[in-house]
N, CA, C and O atoms as a Maestro MAE file, in Angstrom:
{
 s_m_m2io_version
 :::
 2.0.0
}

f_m_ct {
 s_m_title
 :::
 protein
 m_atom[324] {
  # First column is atom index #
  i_m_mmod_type
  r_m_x_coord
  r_m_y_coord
  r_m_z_coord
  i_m_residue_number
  s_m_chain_name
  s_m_pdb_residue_name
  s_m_pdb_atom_name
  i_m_atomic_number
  :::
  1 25 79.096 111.621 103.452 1 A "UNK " " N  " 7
  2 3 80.302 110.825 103.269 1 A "UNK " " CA " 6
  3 2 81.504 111.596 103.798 1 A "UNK " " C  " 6
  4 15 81.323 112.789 104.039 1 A "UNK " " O  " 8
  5 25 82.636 111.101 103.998 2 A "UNK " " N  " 7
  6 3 84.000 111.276 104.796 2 A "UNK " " CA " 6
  7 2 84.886 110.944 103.749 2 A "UNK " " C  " 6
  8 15 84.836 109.858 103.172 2 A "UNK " " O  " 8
  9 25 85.895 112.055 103.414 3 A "UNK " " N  " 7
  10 3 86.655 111.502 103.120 3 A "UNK " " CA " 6
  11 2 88.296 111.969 104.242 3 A "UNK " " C  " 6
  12 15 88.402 112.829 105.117 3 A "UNK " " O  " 8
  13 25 89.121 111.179 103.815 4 A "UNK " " N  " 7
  14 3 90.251 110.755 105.124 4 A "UNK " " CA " 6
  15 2 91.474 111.260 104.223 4 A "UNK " " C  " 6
  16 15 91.629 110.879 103.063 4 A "UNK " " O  " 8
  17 25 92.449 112.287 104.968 5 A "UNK " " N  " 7
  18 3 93.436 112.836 104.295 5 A "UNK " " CA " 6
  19 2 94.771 112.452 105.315 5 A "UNK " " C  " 6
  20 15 94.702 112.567 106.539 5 A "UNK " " O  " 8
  21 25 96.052 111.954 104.550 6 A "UNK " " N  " 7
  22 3 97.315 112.404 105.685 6 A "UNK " " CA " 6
  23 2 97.362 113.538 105.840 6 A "UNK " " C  " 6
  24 15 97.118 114.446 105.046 6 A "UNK " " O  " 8
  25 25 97.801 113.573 107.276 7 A "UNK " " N  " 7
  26 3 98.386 114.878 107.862 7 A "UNK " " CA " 6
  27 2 100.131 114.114 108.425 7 A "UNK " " C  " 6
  28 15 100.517 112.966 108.644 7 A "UNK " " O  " 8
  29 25 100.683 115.283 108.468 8 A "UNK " " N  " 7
  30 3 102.256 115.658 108.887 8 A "UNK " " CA " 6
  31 2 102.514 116.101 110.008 8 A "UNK " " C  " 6
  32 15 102.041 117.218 110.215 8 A "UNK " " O  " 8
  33 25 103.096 115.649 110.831 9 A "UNK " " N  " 7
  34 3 103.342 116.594 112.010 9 A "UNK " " CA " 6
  35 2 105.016 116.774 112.284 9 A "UNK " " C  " 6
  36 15 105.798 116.009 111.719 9 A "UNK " " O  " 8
  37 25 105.433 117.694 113.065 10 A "UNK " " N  " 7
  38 3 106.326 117.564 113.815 10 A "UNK " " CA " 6
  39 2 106.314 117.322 115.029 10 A "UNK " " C  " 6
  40 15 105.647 118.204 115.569 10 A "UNK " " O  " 8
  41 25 106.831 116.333 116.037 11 A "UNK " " N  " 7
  42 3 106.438 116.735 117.265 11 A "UNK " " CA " 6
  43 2 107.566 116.385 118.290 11 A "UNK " " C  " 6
  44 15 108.693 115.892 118.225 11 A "UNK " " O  " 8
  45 25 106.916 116.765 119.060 12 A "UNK " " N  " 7
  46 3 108.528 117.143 120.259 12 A "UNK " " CA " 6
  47 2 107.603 116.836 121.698 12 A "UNK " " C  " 6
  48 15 106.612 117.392 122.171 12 A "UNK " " O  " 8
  49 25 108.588 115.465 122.216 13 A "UNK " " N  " 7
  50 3 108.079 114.760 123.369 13 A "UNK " " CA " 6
  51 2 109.913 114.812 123.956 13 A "UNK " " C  " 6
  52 15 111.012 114.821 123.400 13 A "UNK " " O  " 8
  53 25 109.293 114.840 125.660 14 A "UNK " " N  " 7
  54 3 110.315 115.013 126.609 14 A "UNK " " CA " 6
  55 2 111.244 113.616 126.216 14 A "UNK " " C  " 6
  56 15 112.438 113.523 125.931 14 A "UNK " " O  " 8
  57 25 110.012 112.420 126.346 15 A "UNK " " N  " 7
  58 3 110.883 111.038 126.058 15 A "UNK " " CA " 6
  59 2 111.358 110.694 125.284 15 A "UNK " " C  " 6
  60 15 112.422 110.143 125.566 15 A "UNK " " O  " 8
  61 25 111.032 110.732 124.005 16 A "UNK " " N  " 7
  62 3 111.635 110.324 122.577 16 A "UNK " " CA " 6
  63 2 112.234 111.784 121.802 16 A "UNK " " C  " 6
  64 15 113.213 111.538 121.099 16 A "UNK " " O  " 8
  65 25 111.947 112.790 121.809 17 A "UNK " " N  " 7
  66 3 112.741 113.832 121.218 17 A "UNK " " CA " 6
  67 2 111.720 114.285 120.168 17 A "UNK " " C  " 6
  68 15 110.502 114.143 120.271 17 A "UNK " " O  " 8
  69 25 112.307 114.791 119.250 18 A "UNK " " N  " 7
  70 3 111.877 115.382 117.897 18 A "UNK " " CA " 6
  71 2 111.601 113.965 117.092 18 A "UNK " " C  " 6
  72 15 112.250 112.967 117.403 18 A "UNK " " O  " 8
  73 25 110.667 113.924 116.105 19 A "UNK " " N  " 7
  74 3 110.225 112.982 115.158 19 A "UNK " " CA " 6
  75 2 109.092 113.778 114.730 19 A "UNK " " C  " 6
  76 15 108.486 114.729 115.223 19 A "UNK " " O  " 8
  77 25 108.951 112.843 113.250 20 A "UNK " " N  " 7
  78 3 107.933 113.461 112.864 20 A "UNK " " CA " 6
  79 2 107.135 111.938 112.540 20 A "UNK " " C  " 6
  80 15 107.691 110.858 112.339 20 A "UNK " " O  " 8
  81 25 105.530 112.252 112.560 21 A "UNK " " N  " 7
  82 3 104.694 111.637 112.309 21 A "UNK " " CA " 6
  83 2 103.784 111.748 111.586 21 A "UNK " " C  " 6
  84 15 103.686 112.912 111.197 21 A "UNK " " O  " 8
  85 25 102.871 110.951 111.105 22 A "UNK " " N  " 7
  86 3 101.977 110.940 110.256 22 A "UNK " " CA " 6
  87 2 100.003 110.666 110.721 22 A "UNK " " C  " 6
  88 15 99.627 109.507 110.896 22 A "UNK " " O  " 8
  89 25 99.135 111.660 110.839 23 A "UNK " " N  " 7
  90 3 97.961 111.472 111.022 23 A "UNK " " CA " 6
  91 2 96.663 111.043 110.267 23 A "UNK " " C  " 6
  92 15 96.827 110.505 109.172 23 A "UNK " " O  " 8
  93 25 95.655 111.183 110.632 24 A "UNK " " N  " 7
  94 3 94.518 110.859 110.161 24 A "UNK " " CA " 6
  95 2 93.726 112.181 110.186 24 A "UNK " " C  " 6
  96 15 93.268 112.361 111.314 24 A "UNK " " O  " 8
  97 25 93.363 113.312 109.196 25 A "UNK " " N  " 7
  98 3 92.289 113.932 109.414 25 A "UNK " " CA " 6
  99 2 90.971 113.586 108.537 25 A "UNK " " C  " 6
  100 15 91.194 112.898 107.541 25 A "UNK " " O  " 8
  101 25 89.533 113.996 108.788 26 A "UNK " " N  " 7
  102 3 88.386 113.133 108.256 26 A "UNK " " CA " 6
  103 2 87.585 114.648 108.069 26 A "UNK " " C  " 6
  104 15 87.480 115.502 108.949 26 A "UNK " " O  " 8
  105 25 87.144 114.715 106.906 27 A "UNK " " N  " 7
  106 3 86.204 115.480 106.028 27 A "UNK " " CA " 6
  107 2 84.991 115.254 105.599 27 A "UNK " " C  " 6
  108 15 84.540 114.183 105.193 27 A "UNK " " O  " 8
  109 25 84.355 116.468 105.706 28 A "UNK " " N  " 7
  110 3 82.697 115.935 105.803 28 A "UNK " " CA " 6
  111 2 83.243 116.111 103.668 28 A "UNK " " C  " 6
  112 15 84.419 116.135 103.306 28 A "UNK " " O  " 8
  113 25 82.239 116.183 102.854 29 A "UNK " " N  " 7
  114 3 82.353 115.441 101.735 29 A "UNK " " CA " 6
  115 2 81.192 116.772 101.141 29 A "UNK " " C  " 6
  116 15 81.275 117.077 99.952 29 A "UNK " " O  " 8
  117 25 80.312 117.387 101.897 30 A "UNK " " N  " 7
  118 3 79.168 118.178 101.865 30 A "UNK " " CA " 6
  119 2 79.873 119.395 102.234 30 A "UNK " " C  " 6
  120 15 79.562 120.391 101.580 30 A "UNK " " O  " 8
  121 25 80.783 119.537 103.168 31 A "UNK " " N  " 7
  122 3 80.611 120.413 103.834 31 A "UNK " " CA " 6
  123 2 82.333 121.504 103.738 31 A "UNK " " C  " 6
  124 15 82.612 122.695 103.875 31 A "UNK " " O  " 8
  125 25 83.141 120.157 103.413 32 A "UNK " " N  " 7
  126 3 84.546 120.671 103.558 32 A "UNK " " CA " 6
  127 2 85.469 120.983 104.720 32 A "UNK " " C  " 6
  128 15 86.654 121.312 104.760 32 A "UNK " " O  " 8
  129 25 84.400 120.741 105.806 33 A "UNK " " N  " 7
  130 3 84.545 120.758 107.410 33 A "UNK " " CA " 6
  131 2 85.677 119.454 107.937 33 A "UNK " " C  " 6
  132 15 85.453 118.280 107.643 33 A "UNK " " O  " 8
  133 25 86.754 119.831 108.653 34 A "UNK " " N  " 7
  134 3 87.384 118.924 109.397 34 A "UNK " " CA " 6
  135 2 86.436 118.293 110.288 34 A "UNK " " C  " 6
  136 15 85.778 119.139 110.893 34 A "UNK " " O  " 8
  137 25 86.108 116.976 110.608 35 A "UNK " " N  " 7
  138 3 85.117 116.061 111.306 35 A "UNK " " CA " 6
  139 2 86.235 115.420 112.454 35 A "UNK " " C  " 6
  140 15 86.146 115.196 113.661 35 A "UNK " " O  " 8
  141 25 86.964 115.304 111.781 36 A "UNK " " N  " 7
  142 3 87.693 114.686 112.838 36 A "UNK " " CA " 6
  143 2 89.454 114.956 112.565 36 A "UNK " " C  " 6
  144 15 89.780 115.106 111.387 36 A "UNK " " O  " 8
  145 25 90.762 115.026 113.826 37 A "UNK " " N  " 7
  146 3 91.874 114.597 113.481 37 A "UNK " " CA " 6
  147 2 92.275 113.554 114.782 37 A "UNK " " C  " 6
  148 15 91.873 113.763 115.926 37 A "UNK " " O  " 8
  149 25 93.327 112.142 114.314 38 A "UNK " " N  " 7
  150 3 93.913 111.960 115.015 38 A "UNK " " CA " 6
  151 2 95.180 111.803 114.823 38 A "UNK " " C  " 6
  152 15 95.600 111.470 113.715 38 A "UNK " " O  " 8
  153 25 96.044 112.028 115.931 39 A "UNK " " N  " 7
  154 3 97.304 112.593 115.853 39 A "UNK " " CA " 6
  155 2 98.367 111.168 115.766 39 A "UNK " " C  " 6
  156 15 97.864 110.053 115.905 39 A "UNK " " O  " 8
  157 25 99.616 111.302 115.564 40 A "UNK " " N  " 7
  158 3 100.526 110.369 115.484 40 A "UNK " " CA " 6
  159 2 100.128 109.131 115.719 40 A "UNK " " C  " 6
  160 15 100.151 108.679 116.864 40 A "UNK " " O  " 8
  161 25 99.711 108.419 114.673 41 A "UNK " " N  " 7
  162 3 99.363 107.134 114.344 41 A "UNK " " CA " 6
  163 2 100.739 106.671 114.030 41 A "UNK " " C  " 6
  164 15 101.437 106.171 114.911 41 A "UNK " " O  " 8
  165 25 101.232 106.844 112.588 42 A "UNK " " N  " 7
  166 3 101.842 106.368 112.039 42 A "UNK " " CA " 6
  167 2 103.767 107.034 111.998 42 A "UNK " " C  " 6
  168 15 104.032 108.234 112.081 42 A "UNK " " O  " 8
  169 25 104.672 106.102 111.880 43 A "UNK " " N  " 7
  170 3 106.244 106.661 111.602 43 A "UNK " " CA " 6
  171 2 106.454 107.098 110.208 43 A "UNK " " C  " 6
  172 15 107.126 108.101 109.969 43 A "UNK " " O  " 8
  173 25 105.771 106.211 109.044 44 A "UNK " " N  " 7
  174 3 106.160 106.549 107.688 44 A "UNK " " CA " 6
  175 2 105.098 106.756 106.835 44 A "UNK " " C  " 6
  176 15 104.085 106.057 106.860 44 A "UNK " " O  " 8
  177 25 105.314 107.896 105.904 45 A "UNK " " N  " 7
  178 3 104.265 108.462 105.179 45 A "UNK " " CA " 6
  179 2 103.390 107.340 104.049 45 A "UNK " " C  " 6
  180 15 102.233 107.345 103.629 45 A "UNK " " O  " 8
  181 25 104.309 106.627 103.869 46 A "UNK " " N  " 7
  182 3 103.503 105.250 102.667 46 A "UNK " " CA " 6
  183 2 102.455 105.041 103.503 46 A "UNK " " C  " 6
  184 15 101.270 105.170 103.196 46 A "UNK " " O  " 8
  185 25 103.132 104.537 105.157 47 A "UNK " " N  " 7
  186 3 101.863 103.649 105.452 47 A "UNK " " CA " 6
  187 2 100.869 103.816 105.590 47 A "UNK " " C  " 6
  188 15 99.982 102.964 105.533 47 A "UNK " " O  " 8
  189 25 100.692 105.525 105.917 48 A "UNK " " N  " 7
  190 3 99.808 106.555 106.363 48 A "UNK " " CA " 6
  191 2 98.823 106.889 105.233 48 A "UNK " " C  " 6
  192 15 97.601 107.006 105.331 48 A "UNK " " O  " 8
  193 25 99.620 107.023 104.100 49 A "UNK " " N  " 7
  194 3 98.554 107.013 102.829 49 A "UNK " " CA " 6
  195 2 98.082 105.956 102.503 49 A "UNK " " C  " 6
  196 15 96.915 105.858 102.124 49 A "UNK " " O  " 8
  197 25 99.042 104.786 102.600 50 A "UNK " " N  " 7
  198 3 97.871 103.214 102.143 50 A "UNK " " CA " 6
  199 2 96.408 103.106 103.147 50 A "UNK " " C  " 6
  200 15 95.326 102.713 102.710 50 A "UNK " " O  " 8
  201 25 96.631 103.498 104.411 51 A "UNK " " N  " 7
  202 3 95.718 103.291 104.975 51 A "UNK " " CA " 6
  203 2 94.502 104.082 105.162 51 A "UNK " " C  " 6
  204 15 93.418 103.595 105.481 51 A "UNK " " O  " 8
  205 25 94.838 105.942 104.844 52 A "UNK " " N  " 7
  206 3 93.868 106.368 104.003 52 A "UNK " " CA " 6
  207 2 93.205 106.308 102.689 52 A "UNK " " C  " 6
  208 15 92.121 106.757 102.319 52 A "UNK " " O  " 8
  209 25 93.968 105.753 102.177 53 A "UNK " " N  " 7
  210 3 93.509 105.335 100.639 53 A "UNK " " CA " 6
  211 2 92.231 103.970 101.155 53 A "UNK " " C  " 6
  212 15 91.091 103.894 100.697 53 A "UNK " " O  " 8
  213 25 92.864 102.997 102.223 54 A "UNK " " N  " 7
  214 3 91.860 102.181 101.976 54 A "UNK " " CA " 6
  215 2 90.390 102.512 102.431 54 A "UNK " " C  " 6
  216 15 89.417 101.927 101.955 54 A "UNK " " O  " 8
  217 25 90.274 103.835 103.718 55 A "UNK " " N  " 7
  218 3 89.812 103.999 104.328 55 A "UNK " " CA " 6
  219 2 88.859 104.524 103.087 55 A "UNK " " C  " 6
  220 15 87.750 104.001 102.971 55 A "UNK " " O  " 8
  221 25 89.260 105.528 102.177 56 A "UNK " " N  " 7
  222 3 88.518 106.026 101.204 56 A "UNK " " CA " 6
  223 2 87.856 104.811 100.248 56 A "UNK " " C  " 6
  224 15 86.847 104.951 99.558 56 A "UNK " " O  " 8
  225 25 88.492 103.841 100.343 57 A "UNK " " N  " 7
  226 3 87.860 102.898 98.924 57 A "UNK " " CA " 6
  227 2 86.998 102.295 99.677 57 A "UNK " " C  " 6
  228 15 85.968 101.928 99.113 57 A "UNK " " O  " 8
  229 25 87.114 102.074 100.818 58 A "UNK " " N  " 7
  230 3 86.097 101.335 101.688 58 A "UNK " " CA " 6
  231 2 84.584 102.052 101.863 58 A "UNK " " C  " 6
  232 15 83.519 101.446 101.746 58 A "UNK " " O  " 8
  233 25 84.771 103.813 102.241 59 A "UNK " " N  " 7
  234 3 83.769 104.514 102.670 59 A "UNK " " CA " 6
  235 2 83.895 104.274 104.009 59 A "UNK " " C  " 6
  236 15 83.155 103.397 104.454 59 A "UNK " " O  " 8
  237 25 84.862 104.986 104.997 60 A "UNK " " N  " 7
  238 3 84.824 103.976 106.357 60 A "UNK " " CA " 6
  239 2 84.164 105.138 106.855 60 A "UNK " " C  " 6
  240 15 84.341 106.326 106.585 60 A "UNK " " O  " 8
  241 25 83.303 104.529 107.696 61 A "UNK " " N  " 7
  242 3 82.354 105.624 108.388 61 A "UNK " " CA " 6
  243 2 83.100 105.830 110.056 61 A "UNK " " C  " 6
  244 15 83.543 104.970 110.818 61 A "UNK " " O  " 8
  245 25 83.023 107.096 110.185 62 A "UNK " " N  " 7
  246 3 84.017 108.297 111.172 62 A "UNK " " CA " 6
  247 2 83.740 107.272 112.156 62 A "UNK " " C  " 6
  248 15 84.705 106.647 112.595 62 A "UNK " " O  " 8
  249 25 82.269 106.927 112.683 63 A "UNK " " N  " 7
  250 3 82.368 106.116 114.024 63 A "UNK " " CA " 6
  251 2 83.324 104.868 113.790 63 A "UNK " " C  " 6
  252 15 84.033 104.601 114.760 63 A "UNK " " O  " 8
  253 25 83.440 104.214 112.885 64 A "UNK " " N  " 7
  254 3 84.483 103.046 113.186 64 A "UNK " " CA " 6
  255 2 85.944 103.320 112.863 64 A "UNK " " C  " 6
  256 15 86.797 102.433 112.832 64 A "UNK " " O  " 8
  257 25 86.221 104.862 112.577 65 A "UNK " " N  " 7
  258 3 87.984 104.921 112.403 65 A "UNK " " CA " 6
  259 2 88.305 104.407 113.828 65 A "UNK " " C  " 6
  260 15 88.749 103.258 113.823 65 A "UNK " " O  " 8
  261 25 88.181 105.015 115.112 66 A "UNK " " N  " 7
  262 3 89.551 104.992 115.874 66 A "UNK " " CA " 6
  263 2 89.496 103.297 116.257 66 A "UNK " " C  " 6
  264 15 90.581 102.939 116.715 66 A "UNK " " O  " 8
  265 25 88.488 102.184 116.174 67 A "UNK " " N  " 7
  266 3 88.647 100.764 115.897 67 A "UNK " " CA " 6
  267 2 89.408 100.441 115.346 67 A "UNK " " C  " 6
  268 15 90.326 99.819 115.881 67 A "UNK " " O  " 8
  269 25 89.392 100.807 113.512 68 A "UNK " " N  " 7
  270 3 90.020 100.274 112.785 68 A "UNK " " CA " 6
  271 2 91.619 100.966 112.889 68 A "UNK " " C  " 6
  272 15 92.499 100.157 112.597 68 A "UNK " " O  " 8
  273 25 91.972 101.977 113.165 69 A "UNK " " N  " 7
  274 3 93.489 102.656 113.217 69 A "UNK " " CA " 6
  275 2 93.950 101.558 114.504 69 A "UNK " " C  " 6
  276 15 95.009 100.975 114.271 69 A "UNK " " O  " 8
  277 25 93.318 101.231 115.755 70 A "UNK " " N  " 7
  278 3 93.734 100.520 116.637 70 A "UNK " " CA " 6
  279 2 93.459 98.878 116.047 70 A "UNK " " C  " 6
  280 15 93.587 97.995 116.895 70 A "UNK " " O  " 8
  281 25 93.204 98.585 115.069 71 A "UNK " " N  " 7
  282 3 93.365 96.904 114.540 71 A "UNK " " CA " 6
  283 2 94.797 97.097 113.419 71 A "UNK " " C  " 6
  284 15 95.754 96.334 113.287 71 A "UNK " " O  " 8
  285 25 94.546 98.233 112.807 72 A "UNK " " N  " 7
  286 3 95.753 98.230 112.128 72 A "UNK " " CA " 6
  287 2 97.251 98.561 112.509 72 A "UNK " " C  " 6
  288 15 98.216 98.612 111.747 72 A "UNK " " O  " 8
  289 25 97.201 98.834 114.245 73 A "UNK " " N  " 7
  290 3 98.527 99.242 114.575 73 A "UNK " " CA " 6
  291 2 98.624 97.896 115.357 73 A "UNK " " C  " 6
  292 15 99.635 97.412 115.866 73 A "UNK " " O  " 8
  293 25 97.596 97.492 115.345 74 A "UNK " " N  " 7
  294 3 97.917 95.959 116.357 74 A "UNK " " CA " 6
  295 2 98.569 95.302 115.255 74 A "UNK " " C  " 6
  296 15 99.648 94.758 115.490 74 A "UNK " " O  " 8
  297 25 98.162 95.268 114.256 75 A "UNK " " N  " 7
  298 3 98.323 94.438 112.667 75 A "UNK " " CA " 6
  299 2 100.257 94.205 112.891 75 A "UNK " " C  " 6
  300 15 101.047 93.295 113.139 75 A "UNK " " O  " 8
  301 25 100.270 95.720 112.603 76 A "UNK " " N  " 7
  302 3 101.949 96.491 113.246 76 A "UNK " " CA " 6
  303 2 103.301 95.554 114.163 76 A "UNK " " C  " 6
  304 15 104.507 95.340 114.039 76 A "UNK " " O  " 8
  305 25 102.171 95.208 115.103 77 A "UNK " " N  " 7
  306 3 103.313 94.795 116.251 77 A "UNK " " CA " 6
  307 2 103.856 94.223 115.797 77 A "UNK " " C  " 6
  308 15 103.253 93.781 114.819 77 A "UNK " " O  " 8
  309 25 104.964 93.796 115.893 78 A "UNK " " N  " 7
  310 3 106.026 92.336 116.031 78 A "UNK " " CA " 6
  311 2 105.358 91.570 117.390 78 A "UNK " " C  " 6
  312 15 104.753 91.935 118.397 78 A "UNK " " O  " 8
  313 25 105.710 90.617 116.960 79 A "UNK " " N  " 7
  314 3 105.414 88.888 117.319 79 A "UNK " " CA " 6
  315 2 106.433 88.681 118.749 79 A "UNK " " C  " 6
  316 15 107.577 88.422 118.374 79 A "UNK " " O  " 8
  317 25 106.353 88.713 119.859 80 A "UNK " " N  " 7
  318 3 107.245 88.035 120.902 80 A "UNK " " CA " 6
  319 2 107.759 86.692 121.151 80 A "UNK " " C  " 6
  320 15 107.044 85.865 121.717 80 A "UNK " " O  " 8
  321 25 108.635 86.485 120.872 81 A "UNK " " N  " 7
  322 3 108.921 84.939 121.008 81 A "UNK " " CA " 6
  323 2 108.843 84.619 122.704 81 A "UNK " " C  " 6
  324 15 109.028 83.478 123.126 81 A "UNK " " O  " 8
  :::
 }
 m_bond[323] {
  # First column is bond index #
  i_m_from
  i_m_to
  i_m_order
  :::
  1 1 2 1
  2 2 3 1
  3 3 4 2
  4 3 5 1
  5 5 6 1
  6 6 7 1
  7 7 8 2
  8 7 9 1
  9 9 10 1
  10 10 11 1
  11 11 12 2
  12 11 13 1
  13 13 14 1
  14 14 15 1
  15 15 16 2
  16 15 17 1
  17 17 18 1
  18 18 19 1
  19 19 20 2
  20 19 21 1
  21 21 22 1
  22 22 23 1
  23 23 24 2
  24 23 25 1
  25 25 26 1
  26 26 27 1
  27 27 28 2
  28 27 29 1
  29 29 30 1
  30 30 31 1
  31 31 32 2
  32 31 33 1
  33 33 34 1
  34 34 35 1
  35 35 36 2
  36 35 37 1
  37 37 38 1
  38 38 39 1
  39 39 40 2
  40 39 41 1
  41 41 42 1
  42 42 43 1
  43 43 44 2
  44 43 45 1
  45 45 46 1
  46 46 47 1
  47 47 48 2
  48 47 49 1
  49 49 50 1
  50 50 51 1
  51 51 52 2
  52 51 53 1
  53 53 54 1
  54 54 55 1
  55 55 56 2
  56 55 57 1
  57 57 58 1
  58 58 59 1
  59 59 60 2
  60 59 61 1
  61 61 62 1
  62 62 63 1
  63 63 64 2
  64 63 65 1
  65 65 66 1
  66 66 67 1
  67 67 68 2
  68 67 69 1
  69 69 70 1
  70 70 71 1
  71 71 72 2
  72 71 73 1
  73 73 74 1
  74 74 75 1
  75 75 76 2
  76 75 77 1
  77 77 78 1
  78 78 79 1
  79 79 80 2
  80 79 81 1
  81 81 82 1
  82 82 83 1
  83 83 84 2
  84 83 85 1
  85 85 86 1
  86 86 87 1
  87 87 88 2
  88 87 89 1
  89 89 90 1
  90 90 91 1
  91 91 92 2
  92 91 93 1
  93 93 94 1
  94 94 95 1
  95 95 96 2
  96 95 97 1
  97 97 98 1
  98 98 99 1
  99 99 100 2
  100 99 101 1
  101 101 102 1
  102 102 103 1
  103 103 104 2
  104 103 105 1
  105 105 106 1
  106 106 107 1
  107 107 108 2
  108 107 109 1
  109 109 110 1
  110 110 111 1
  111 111 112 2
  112 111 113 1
  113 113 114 1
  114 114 115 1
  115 115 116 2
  116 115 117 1
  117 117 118 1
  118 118 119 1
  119 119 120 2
  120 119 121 1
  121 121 122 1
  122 122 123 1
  123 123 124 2
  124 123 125 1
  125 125 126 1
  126 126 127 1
  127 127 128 2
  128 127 129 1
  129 129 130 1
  130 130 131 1
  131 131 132 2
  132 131 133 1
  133 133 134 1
  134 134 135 1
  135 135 136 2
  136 135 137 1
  137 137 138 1
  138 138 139 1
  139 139 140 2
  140 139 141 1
  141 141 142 1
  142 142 143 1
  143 143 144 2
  144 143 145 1
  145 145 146 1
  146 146 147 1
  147 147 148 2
  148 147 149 1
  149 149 150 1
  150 150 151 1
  151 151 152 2
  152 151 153 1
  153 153 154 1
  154 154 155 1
  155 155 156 2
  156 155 157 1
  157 157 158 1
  158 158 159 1
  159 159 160 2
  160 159 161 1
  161 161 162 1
  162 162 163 1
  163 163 164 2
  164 163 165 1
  165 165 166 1
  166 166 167 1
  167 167 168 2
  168 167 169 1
  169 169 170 1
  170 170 171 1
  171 171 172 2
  172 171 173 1
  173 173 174 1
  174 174 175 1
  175 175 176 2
  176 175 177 1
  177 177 178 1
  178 178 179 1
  179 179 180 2
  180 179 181 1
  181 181 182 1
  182 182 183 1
  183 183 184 2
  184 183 185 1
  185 185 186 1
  186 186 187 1
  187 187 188 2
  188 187 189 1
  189 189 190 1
  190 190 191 1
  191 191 192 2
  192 191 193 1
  193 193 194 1
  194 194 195 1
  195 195 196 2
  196 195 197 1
  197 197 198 1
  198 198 199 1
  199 199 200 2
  200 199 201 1
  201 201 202 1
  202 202 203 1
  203 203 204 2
  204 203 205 1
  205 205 206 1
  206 206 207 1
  207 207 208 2
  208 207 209 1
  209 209 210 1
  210 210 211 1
  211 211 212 2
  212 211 213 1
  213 213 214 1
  214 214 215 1
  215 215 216 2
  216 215 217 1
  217 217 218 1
  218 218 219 1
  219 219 220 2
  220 219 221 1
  221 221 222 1
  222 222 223 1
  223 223 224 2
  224 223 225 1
  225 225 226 1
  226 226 227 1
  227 227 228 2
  228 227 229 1
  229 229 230 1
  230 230 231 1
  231 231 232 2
  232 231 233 1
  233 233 234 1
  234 234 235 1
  235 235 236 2
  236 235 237 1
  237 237 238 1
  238 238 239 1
  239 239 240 2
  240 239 241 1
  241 241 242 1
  242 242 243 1
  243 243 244 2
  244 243 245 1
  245 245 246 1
  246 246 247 1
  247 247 248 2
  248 247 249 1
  249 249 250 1
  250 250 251 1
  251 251 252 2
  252 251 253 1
  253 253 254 1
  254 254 255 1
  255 255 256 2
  256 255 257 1
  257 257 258 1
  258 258 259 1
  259 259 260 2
  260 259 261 1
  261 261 262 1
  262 262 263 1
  263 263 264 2
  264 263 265 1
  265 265 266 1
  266 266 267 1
  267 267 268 2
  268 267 269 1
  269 269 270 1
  270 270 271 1
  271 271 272 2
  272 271 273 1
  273 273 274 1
  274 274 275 1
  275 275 276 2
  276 275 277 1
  277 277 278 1
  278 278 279 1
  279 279 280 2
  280 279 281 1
  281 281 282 1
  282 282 283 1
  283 283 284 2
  284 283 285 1
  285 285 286 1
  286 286 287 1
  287 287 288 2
  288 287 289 1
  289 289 290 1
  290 290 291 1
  291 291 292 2
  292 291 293 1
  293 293 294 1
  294 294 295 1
  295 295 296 2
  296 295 297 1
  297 297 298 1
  298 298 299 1
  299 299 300 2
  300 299 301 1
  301 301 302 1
  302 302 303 1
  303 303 304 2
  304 303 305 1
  305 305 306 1
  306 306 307 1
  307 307 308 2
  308 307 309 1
  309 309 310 1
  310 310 311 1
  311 311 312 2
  312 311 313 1
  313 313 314 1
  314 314 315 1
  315 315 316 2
  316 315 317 1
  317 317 318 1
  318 318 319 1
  319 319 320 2
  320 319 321 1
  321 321 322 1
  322 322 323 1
  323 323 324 2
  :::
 }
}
């Protein structure tokens, strides 16, 4: 089993500047081993924990995170008129 922790970053891009963001790292459950990180998903820390929290209540297995992080930032967009 996996379990899914926020991570924090700072980060510094030529185009947008300084910001900080919020990640995804994934834990083996046996082992205590980082399995996986991905980097700046998220702008705000709530959203970053609701969505590890669900990831944990679910049991989401490592092969279907980077699916589901890319359905939930689609979730995200605003609507174009």
């Amino acid at each position: 089993m996996v379990t899914y922790r926020v991570i924090c970053e700072k980060i510094i891009n030529n185009a947008l500047g300084k910001y900080t963001a919020y990640g995804i790292c994934a834990y083996s459950n046996e082992t205590g081993k980082e399995l996986a990180h991905i980097s700046d998903i998220f702008l705000n820390q709530d959203d970053a924990t609701a969505f590890a929290d669900k990831c944990n209540s679910f049991n989401v297995e490592l092969v279907h995170l980077p699916v589901i992080i890319e359905d939930c930032l689609l979730e995200q967009q605003p609507t174009s008129i």
